[in-house]
Structure formats: structure tokens, C-alpha cells
C-alpha positions in Angstrom: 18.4 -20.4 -23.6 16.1 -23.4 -21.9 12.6 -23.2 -22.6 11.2 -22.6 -19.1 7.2 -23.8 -18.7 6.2 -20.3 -17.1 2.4 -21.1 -16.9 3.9 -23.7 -14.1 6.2 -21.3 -12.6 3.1 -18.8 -12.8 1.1 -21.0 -10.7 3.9 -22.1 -8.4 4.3 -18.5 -7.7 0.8 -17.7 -7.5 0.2 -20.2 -4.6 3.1 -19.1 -2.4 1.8 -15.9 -2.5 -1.5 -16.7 -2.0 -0.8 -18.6 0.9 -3.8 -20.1 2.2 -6.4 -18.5 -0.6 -8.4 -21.4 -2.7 -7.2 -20.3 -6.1 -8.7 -21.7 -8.9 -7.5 -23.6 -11.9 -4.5 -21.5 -13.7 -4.4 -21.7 -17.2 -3.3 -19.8 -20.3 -6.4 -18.4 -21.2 -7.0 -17.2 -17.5 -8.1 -14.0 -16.9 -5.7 -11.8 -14.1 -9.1 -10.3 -12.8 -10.9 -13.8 -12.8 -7.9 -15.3 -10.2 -8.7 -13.2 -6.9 -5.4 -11.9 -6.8 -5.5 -8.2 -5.9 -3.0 -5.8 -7.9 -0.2 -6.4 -4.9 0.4 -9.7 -5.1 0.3 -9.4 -9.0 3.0 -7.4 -8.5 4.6 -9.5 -5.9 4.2 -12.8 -8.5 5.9 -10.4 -11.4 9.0 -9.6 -9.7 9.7 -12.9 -8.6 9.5 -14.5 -12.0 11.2 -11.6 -13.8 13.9 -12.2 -10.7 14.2 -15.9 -11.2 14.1 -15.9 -15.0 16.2 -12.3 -15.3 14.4 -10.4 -17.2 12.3 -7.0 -17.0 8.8 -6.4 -18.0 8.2 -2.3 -19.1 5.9 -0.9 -17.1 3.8 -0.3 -20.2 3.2 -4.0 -21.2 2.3 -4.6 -17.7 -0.7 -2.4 -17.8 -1.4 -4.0 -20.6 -1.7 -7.8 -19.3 -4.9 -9.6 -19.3 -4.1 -13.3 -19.1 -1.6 -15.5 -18.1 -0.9 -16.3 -21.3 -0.4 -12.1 -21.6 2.1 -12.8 -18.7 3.9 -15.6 -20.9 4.1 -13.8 -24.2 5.9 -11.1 -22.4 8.6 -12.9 -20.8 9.2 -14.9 -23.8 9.5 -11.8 -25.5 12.0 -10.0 -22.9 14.1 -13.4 -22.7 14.2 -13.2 -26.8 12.1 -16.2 -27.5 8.7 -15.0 -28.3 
């Protein structure tokens, strides 16, 4: 399996969404609540990366995501390299 840089994708993702919205810096250590993204396009980010990298995030490790690094750990995890 390629490694895939998902902090990039993240952010790639992120500003599409986002259209037009000034977000700040996106790191690993970035908090979800510190971004300005509201819950929706969360969501809306999510399902594009777990559509582009195939995999599924349980619901109950997505209520449990903090960071972006959170959000890295988990795909890693679902694609089987954590």
C-alpha cells in the first residue's frame, strides 16, 4: 500500500470545501474546533478522503477526533498502516 501524505490531502480537501473561507495554517497538531469548519463540512472533508483513499471511519472514532493528526491516525489505521 503507498504511503499517502493525508495531512496534505487534509488541507487540499479542507480548502475546496471551504471555498472562499481564510483558513488558517493546517497542521498535525491542529485542533478540529480551532479551524472554523462547522461539523458539515467535517463531514463533507471525511467522506471525501475515506472515498478517495477507500477506507471507512466507525462512527465511534469519529466522535472521538480532536486533531488532524486524530484524522491521520485513523485512516492509517483503517488502511492497515497505523
Amino acid at each position: 500500500m503507498s504511503e499517502v501524505d493525508i495531512l496534505s490531502m487534509f488541507n487540499t480537501i479542507a480548502r475546496q470545501v471551504e471555498k472562499g473561507k481564510d483558513l488558517p495554517t493546517i497542521t498535525r497538531e491542529s485542533k478540529i474546533t480551532a479551524l472554523g469548519i462547522d461539523s458539515v463540512s467535517m463531514m463533507e472533508i471525511i467522506g471525501v478522503m475515506e472515498d478517495e483513499l477507500d477506507v471507512s471511519i466507525p462512527d465511534e472514532k469519529l466522535a472521538r477526533l480532536q486533531t488532524v493528526g486524530d484524522i491521520e491516525t485513523v485512516i492509517r489505521e483503517q488502511r492497515g498502516n497505523a
